[in-house]
TIRO-620253 format. One record per residue (C-alpha): x, y, z. Coordinates in steps of 0.05 Angstrom, whole numbers. Example, Ala and Ser with C-alpha at 12.3 -4.5 7.8 and 13.67 -1.06 7.14 Angstrom:
2
246_-90_156
273_-21_143
//
This chain:
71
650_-3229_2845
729_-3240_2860
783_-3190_2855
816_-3232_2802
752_-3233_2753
737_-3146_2770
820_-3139_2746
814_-3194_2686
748_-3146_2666
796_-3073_2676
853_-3099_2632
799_-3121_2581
771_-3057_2575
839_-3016_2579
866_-3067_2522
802_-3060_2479
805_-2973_2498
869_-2967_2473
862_-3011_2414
805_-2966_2389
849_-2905_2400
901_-2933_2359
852_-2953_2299
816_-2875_2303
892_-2844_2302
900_-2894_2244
847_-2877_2208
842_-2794_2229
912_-2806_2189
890_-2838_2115
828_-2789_2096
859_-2781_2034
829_-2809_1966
866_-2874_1937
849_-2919_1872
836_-2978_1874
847_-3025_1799
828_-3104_1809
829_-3132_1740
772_-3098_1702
751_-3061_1758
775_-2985_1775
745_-2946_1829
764_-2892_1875
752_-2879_1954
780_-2854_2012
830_-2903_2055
787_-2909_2117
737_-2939_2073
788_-2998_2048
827_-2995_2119
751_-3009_2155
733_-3059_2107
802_-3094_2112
793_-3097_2192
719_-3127_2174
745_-3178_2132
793_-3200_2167
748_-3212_2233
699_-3246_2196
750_-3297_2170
779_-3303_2237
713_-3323_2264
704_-3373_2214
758_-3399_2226
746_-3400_2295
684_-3431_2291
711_-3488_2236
767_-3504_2287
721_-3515_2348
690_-3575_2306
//
């Protein structure tokens, strides 16, 4: 293994560290409960449920994307 690949590897891992402390003081911060009305629809749950399921989302569509692009 080179030096270059054993840095490119450290500042992955310090990016992807620090972007996962960022989303747990994100979330630590929106326990609260929040509605929720789409059309005929009305439900209740706490904003790190939504917030988690937004994040979800939106990987999945970026790696469909991703995937439909490479074609």
């Amino acid at each position: 293994m080179g030096v270059s690949s054993t840095m490119k590897r450290h500042k992955s891992l310090i990016g992807v560290i620090v972007l996962l402390i960022i989303i747990v003081i994100v979330l630590a911060q929106n326990r609260d409960y929040v509605q929720i009305k789409v059309l005929f629809w009305h439900f209740s749950a706490h904003k790190i449920l939504f917030i988690v399921g937004v994040m979800i989302f939106g990987y999945l569509v970026g790696r469909v994307l991703e995937v439909s692009l490479r074609k």
